[in-house]
Structure formats: structure tokens, C-alpha cells
Kinemage of the C-alpha trace (Angstrom):
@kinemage 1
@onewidth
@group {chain A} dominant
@subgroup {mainchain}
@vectorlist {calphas} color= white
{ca unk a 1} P 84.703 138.845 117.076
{ca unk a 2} L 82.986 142.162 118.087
{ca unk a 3} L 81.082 144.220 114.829
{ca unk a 4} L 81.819 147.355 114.707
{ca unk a 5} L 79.408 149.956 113.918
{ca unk a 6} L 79.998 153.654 112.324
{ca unk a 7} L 77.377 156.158 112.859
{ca unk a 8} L 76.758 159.609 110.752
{ca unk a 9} L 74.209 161.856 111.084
{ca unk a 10} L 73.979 164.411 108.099
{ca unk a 11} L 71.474 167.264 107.547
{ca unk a 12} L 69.826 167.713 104.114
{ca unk a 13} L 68.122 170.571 103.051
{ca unk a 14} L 65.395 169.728 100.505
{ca unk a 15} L 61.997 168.212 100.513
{ca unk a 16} L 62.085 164.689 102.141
{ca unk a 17} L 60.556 162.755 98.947
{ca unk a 18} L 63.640 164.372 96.616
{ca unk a 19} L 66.330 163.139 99.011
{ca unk a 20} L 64.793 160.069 99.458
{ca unk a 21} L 64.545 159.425 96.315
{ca unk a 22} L 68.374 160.322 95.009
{ca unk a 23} L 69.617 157.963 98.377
{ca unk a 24} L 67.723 154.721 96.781
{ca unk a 25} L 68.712 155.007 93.595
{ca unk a 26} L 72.323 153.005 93.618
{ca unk a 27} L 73.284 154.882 90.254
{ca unk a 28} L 73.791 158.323 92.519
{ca unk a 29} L 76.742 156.795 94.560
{ca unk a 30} L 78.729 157.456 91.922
{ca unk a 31} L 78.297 161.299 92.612
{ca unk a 32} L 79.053 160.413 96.371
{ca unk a 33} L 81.912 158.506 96.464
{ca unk a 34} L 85.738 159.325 96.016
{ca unk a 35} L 87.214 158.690 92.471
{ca unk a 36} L 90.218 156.944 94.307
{ca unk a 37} L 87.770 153.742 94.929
{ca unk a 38} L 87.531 153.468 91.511
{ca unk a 39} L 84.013 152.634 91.946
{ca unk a 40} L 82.106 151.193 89.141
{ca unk a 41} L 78.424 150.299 89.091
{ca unk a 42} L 78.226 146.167 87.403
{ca unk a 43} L 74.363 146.026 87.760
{ca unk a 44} L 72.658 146.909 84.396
{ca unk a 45} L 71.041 150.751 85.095
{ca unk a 46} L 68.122 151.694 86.073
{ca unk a 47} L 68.137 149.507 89.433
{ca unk a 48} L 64.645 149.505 91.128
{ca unk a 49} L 65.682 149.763 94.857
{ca unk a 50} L 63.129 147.304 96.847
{ca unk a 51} L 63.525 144.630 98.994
{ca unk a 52} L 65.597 141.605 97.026
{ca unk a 53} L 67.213 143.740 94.539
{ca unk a 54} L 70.658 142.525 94.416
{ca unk a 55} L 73.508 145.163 93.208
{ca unk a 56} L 77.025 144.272 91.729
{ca unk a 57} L 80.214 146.967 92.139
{ca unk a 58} L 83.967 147.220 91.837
{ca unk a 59} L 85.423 149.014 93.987
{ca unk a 60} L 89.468 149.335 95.177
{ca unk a 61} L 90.051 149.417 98.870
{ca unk a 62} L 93.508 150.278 100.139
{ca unk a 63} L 94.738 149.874 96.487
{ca unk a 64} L 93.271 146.296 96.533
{ca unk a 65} L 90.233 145.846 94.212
{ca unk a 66} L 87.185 143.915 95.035
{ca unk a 67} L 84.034 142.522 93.627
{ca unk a 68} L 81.016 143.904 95.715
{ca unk a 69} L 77.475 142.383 96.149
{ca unk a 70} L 74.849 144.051 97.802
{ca unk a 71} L 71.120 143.274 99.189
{ca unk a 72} L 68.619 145.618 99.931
{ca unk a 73} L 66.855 143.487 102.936
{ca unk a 74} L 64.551 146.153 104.676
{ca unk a 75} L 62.794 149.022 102.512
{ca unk a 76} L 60.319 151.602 103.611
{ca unk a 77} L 60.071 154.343 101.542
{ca unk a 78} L 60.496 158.190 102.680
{ca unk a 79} L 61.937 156.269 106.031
{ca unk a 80} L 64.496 153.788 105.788
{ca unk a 81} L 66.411 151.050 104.054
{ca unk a 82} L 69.207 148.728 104.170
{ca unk a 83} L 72.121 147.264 102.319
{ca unk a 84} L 73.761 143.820 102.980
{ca unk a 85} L 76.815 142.310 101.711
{ca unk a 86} L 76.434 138.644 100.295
{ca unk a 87} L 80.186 139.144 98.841
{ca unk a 88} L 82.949 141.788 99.152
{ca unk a 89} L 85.901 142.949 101.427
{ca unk a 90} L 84.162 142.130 104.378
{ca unk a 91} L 83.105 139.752 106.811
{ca unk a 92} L 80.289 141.496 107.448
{ca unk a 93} L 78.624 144.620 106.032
{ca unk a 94} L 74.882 146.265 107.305
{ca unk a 95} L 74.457 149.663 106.314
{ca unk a 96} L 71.073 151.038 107.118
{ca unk a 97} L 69.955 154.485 105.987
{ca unk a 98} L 67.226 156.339 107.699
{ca unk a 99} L 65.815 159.565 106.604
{ca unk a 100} L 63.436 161.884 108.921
{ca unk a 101} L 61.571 165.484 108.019
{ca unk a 102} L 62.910 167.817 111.075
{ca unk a 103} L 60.829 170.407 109.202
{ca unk a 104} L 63.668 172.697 107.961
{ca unk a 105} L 65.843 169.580 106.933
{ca unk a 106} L 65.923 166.244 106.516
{ca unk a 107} L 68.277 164.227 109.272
{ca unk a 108} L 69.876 160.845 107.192
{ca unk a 109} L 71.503 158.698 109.751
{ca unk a 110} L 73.937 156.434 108.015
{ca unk a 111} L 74.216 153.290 110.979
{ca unk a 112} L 76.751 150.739 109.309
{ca unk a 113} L 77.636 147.549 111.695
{ca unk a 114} L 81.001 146.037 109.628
{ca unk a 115} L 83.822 143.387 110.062
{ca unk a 116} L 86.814 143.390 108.610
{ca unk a 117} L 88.980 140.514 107.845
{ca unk a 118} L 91.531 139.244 109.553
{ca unk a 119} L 90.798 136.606 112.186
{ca unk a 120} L 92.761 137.583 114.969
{ca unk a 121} L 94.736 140.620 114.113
{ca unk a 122} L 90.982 141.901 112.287
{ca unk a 123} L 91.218 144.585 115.826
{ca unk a 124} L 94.893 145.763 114.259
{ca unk a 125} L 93.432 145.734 110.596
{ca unk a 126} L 90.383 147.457 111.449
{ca unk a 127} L 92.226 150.575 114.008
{ca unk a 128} L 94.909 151.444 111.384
{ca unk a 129} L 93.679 150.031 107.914
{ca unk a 130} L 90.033 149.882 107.520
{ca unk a 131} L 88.399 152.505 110.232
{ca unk a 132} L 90.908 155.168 108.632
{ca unk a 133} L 89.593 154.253 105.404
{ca unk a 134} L 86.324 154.067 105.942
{ca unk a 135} L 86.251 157.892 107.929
{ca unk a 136} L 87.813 159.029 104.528
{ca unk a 137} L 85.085 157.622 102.414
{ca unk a 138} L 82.602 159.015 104.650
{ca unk a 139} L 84.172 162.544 105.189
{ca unk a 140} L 84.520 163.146 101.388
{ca unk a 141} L 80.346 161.866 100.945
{ca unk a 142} L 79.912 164.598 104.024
{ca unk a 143} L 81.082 167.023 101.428
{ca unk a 144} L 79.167 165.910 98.738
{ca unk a 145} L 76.181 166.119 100.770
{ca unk a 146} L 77.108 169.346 101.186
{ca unk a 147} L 77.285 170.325 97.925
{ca unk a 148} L 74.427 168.479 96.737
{ca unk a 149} L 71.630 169.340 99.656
{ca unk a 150} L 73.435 172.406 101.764
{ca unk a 151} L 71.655 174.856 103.184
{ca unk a 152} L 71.307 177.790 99.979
């Protein structure tokens, strides 16, 4: 099976080290992700976000809910880092976050190479359950963003 990957670039305005810093901390996706998921942080608060930290969630997918672990495998700070699934609704989950100064913003590039379940129909699965989904999520964070670090 192919991955497929989802790309999003978002401008922030702020200083670099205060976005960085609200984007590592897993206790801020709460304020960036749609109430619908019922999303719910399992992993004892404050998380320290380096490499090997491992992160627990619940979250409900197309109604369905779902135990969610996460690794952070790469960490640079002020640059980049990167989540990985060990367990979840997917066969495979890689979301890396990269964050550069442009000066008058900050450009965040979301990169997120996925699988969905599903064997042989995961091409049907993905085009009219999961990629529809997933655009949702990611449009409703876009507005968040935009509340949180728009241009004032």
C-alpha cells in the first residue's frame, strides 16, 4: 500500500520561540482541535516534549472512539519535531512539524505521511472516509491558528 501524505503550510504571527513553544506542548491541542473528536489528553500534565516522550489520547473518529499513542522521535527545538503512532486508528501515522522565522511570521509546515485501515478497499476508506475527515480536522485548527497567532 501507498502512504499518503497531507501537507499544510500556516503563517503565524508572533515571535518564533512563543509559537514554538505552545506547538510542543501536547496540553495546547486541546485549544486546536474540534470538540466533535472528543479529544481527551490520558498522559498525566505537564508533558515534557523531547525525544522518547510517549503521549496517551482518546479521541472519536467518524463516531468510532479510539485509544491513541504517540512518540515524539525527532526534536529540535525552535525548528522541528515529530509525532509517531505506536497505537491508534491507523496503520501508520508521521506527523512532522516544522517551524521557520520568515521575519514578519513564522511559516509551520504540518507534513503528515498516514495509512488508513482497510487492506484492500484502505484507497475507498481513505477518498471518502478518512481524507474528508482529516481536511475537517485540519481546516477547523487553520482557524484556530487564526485566532490564536493572526496577523493583529
Amino acid at each position: 500500500m501507498t502512504t499518503h501524505l497531507l501537507e499544510f503550510e500556516t503563517k503565524l504571527y508572533g515571535s518564533l520561540s512563543d509559537i514554538f513553544e505552545f506547538f510542543s506542548h501536547a496540553e495546547n491541542l486541546n485549544e486546536v482541535t474540534p470538540k466533535d473528536l472528543s479529544f481527551t489528553i490520558l498522559t498525566p500534565t505537564p508533558i515534557p516534549t523531547k525525544i522518547g516522550t510517549l503521549i496517551d489520547y482518546r479521541i472519536k473518529l467518524i463516531g468510532i472512539p479510539f485509544y491513541w499513542r504517540t512518540l515524539i522521535t525527532d526534536f529540535e527545538p525552535m525548528v522541528r519535531f515529530v509525532d509517531q503512532q505506536l497505537k491508534g486508528p491507523y496503520v501508520l501515522w508521521h506527523h512532522e512539524h516544522t517551524f521557520e522565522d520568515k521575519g514578519d511570521y513564522v511559516l509551520m509546515i504540518d507534513r503528515v505521511h498516514y495509512l488508513s485501515p482497510g487492506w484492500v478497499f484502505e484507497p475507498l476508506i481513505d477518498r471518502f472516509l478518512v481524507r474528508p475527515q482529516l481536511n475537517k480536522i485540519w481546516a477547523y485548527r487553520e482557524k484556530r491558528f487564526s485566532e490564536l497567532f493572526g496577523k493583529r
